[in-house]
C-alpha positions as CSV (number, residue, x, y, z in Angstrom):
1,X,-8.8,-4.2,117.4
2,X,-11.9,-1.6,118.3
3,X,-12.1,-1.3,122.0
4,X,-14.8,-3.0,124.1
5,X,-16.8,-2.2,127.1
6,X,-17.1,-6.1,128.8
7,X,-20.1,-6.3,131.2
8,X,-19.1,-8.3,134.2
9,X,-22.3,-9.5,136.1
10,X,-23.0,-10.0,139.9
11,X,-26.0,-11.5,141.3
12,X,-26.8,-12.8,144.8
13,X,-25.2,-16.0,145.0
14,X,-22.6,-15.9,142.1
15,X,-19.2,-17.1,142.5
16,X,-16.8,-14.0,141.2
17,X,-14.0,-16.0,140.2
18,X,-14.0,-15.9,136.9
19,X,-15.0,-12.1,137.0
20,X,-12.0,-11.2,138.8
21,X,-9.8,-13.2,136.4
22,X,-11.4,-11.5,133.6
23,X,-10.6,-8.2,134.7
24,X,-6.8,-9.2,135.5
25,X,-6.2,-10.6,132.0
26,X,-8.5,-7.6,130.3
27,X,-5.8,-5.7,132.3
28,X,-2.7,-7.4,131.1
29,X,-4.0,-6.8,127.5
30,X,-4.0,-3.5,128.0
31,X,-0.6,-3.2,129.0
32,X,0.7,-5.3,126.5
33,X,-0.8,-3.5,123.9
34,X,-0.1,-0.1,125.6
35,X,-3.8,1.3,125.3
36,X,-7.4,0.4,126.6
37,X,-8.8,-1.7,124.2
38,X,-10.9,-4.0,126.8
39,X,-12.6,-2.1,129.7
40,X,-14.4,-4.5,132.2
41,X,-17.5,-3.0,134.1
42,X,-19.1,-4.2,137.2
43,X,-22.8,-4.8,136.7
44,X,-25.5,-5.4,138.8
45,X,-29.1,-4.7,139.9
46,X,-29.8,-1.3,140.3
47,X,-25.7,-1.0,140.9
48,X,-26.3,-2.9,144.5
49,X,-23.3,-4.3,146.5
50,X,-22.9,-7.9,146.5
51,X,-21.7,-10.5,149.3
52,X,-20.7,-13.6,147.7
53,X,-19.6,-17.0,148.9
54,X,-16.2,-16.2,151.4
55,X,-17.5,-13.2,152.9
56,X,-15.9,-10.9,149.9
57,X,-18.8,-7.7,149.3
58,X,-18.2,-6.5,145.7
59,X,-20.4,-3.0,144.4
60,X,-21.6,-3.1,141.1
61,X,-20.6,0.2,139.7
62,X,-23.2,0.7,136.9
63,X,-26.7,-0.9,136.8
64,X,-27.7,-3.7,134.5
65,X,-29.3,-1.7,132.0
66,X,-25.4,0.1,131.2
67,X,-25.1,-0.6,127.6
68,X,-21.9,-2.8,126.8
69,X,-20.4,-4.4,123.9
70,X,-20.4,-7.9,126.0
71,X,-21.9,-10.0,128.9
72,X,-19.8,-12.3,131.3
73,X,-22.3,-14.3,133.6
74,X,-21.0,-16.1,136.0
75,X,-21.7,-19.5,137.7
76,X,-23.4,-20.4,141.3
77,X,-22.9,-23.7,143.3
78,X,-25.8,-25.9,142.4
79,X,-26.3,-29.6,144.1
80,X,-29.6,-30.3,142.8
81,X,-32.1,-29.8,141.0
82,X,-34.3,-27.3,143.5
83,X,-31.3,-25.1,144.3
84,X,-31.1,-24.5,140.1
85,X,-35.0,-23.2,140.8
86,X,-34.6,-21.2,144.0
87,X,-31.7,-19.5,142.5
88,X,-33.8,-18.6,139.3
89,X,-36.2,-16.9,142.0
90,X,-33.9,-15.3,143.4
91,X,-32.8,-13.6,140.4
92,X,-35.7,-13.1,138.7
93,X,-34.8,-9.7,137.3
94,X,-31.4,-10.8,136.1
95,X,-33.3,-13.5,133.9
96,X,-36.0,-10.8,132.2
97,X,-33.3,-8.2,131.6
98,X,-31.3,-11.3,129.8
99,X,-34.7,-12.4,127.9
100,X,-35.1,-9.1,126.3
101,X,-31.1,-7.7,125.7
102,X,-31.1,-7.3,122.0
103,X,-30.7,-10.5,119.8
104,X,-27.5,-9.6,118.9
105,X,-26.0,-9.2,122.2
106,X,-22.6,-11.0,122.9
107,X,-23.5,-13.6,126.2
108,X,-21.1,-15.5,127.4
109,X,-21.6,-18.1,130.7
110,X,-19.4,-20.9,132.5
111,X,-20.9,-23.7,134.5
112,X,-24.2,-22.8,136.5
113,X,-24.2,-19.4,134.6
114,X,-25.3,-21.1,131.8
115,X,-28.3,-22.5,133.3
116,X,-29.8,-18.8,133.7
117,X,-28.8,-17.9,130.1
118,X,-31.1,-21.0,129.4
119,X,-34.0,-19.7,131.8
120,X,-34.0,-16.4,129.9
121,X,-34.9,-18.0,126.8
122,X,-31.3,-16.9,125.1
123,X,-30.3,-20.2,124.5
124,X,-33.0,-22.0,123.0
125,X,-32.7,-23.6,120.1
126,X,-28.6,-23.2,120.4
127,X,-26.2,-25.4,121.4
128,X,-24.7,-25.1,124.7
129,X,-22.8,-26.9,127.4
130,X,-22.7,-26.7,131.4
131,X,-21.2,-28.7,134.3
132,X,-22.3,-32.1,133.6
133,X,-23.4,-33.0,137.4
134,X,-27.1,-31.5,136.7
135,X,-27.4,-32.6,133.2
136,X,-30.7,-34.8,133.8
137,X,-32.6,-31.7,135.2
138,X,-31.3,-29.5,132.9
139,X,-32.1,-31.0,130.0
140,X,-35.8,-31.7,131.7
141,X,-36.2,-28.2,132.4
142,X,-34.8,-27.0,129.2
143,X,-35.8,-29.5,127.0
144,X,-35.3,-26.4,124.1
145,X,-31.4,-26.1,124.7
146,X,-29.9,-28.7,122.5
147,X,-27.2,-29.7,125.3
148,X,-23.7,-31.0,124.7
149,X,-22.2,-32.2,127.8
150,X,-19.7,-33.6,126.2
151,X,-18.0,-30.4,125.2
152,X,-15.9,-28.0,127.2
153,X,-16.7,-25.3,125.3
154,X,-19.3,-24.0,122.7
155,X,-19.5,-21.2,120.7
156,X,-22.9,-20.7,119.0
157,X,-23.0,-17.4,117.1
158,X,-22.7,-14.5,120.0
159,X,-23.4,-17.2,122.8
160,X,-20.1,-19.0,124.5
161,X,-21.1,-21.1,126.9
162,X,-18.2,-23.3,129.1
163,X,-18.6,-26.3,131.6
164,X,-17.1,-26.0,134.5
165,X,-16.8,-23.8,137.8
166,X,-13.2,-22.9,136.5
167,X,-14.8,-23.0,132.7
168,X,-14.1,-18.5,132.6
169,X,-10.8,-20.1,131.3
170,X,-11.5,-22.0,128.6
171,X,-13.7,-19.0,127.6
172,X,-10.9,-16.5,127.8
173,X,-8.8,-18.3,125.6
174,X,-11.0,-18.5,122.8
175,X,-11.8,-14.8,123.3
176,X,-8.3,-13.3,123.0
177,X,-7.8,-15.9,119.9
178,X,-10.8,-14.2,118.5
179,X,-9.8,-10.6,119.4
180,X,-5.7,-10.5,119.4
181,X,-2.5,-11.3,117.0
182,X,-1.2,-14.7,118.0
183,X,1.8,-12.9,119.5
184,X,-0.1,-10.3,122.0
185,X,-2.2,-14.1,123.0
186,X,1.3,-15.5,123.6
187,X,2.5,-13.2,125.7
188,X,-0.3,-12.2,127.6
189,X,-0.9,-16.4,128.2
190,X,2.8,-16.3,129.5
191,X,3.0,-13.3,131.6
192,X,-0.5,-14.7,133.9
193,X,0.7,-17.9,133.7
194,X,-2.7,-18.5,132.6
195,X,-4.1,-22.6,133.5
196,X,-4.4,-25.1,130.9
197,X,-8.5,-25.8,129.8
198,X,-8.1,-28.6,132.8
199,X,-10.8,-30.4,131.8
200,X,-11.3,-34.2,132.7
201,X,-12.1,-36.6,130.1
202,X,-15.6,-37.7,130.3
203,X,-14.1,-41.6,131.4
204,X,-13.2,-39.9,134.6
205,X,-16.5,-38.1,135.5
206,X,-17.8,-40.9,137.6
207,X,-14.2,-40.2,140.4
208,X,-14.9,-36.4,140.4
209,X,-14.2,-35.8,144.1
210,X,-16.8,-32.9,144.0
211,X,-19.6,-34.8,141.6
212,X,-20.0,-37.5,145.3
213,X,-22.5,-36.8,147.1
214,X,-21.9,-39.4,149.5
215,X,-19.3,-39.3,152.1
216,X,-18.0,-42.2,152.2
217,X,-17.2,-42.3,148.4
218,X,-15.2,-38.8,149.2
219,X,-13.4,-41.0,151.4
220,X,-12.7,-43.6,149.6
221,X,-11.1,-41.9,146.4
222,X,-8.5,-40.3,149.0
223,X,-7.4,-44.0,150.4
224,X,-7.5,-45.2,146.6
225,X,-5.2,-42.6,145.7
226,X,-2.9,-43.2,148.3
227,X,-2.5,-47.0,147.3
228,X,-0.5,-48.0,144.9
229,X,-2.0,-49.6,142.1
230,X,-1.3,-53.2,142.8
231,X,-3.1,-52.9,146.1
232,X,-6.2,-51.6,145.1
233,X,-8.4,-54.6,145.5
234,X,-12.6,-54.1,146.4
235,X,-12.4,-56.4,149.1
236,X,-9.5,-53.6,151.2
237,X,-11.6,-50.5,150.2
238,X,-14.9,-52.3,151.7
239,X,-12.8,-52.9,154.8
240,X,-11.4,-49.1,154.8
241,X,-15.3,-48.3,155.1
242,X,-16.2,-51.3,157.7
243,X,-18.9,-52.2,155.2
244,X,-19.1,-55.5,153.2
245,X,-18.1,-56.0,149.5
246,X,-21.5,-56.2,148.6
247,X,-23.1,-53.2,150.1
248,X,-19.9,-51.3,148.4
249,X,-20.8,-52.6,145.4
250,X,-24.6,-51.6,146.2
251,X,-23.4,-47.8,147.1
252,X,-21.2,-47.0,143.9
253,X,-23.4,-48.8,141.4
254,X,-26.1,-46.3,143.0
255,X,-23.9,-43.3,143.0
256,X,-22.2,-44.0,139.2
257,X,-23.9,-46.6,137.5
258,X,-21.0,-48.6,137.2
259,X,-19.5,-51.3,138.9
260,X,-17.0,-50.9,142.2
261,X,-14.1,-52.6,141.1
262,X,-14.3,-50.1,137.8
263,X,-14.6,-47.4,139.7
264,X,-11.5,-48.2,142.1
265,X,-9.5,-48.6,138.7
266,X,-10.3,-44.9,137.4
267,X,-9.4,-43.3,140.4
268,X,-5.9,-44.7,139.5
269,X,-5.9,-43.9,136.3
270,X,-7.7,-40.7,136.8
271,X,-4.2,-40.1,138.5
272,X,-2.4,-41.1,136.0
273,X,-3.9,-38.7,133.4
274,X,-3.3,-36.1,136.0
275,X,0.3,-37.0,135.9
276,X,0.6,-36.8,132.7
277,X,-0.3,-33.5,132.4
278,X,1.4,-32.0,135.6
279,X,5.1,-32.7,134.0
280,X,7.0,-34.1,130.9
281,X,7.8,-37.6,133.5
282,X,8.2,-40.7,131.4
283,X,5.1,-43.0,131.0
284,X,7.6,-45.6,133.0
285,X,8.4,-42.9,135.6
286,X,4.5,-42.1,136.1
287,X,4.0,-46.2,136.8
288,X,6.3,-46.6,139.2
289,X,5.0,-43.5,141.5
290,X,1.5,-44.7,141.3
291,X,2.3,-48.2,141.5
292,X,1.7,-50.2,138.5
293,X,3.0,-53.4,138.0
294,X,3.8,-52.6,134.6
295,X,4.3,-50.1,132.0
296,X,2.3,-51.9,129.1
297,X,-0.6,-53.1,131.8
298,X,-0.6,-49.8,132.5
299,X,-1.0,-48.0,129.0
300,X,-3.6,-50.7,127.9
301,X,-5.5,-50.0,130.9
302,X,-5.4,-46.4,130.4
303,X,-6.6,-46.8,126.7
304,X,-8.9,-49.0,127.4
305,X,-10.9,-46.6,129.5
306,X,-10.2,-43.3,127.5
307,X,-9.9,-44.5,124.3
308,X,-6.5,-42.8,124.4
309,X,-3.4,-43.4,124.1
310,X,-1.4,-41.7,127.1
311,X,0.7,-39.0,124.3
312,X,-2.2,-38.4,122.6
313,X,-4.0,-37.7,126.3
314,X,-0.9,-35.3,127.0
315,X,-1.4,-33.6,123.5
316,X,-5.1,-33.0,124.1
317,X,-5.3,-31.5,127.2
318,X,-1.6,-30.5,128.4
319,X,-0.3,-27.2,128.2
320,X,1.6,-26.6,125.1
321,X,4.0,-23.5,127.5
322,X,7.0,-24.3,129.9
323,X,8.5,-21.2,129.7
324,X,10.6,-19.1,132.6
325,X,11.1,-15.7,132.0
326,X,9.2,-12.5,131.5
327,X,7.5,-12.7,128.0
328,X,6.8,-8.7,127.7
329,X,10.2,-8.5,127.6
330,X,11.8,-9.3,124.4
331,X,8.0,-7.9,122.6
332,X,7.9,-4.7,123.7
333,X,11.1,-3.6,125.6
334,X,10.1,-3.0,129.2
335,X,8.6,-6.0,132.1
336,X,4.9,-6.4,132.1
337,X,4.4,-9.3,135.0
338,X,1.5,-8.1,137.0
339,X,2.1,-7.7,140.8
């Protein structure tokens, strides 16, 4: 493994998440393999300081024009369709220093990110995916991109692009599979306790808490969650909201382009998929807790809107650790949890 400089990129209004992430697990790899092998640097405009969303002010400490081996972009929160274009104002410099990096240049991007990457140019003619909420305007103003919302992740030569405002995950992973044995993966995935790729079928899109734009809808998916199944009828969710049945029906349709009493049903089974990922619980376990009348309603229900059976849901997107313990341990003779 030859070691690597990793550019980690600020610009005004990026969320550093995934940035700060990348540097703890670049971190753990070094200590598991007892060298520097990756070495994150901060980059930004002229090597400014940065205040980003939570009142957190992070310096960049080289310039954008620091040569690296790699590019991490972050995302930025983006509601419509003019905040995409007032943030590409905004960073205007960050999106010609993008459009002419060499061609070969490793660029990788999660959620919003990516949408920059596709203002430079860098990603036409590629494949590339993005948080699905502003697919209709990105694929009107990028109509060269050839868009896969579909995905979670895509890797298209030296572009990986990730949905998602956690998506710096899913692009970690394939990264250290790329770069590291399968053992150092193992035990640096153990020791940070690193997240599944938590990402939501596309069946369950339309009861993303953050994808509603309308209050009342926010509202509603709470009291839906806290019936149990059985009692989730339209008629009690248009009465939650002192509006009629109709008018309900009017505001989801709208909002989803599907019909109420769907929508109600997928919140419940959106649960249910959570379920089954947060533990090994019994399929009969999970109904009872969330109120089904019955195990086999509930698992035709679940497949009916997934296409899914509920083990082969837990397979796809579960975790495949459930370890306790301290996995630097038995590898290399000495702890290596991070503090």
């Amino acid at each position: 493994m030859k070691m690597r400089k990793i550019g980690l990129v600020l610009y005004p209004g990026c969320l550093p998440a995934g940035l700060l992430a990348a540097a703890d697990v670049f971190e753990a790899v070094n200590r598991r393999i007892g060298k520097q092998m990756l070495e994150p640097v901060w980059l930004g405009a002229d090597g400014a300081s940065f205040m980003v969303p939570g009142g957190l002010t992070i310096s960049a400490a080289q310039s954008l024009n620091f040569r690296c081996d790699a590019y991490f972009l972050p995302g930025f929160w983006a509601e419509s369709a003019a905040s995409l274009a007032s943030t590409f104002d905004r960073n205007a410099t960050l999106v010609d220093w993008l459009r002419h990096l060499p061609e070969q240049t490793e660029l990788w991007s999660y959620c919003m990110g990516v949408a920059i990457l596709a203002a430079s140019g860098r990603l036409d003619r590629r494949e590339a995916t993005a948080t699905w909420w502003l697919e209709p305007a990105l694929r009107q103003r990028f109509p060269s991109v050839c868009w896969d919302f579909q995905q979670p992740v895509i890797t298209a030569g030296n572009m990986l692009t990730a949905a998602g405002a956690n998506g710096h995950w899913a692009l970690l992973r394939i990264l250290l599979a790329a770069w590291l044995p399968p053992e150092v993966v193992r035990d640096v995935e153990l020791a940070m306790l690193l997240p599944r790729a938590d990402v939501a079928h596309p069946a369950f899109r339309p009861v993303e808490l953050l994808a509603q734009t309308d209050v009342r809808l926010q509202r509603l998916i709470a009291f839906t969650q806290a019936l149990p199944a059985t009692a989730v009828q339209l008629d009690a969710a248009a009465q939650f909201l002192a509006i009629s049945s109709r008018t309900l029906s009017r505001i989801v349709g709208q909002a989803t382009g599907i019909g109420a009493a769907e929508w109600l049903r997928l919140i419940k089974l959106r649960q249910v998929g959570n379920a089954l990922l947060a533990s090994a619980a019994p399929v009969k376990a999970i109904c009872d807790q969330l109120g089904f009348a019955d195990e086999a309603s509930l698992m035709r229900s679940f497949k009916r809107a997934t296409g899914m059976t509920t083990s082969a849901y837990r397979q796809q997107y579960g975790h495949p650790y459930n370890v306790i313990g301290s996995p630097f341990q038995s590898r290399t003779g000495h702890t290596g949890s991070p503090g």
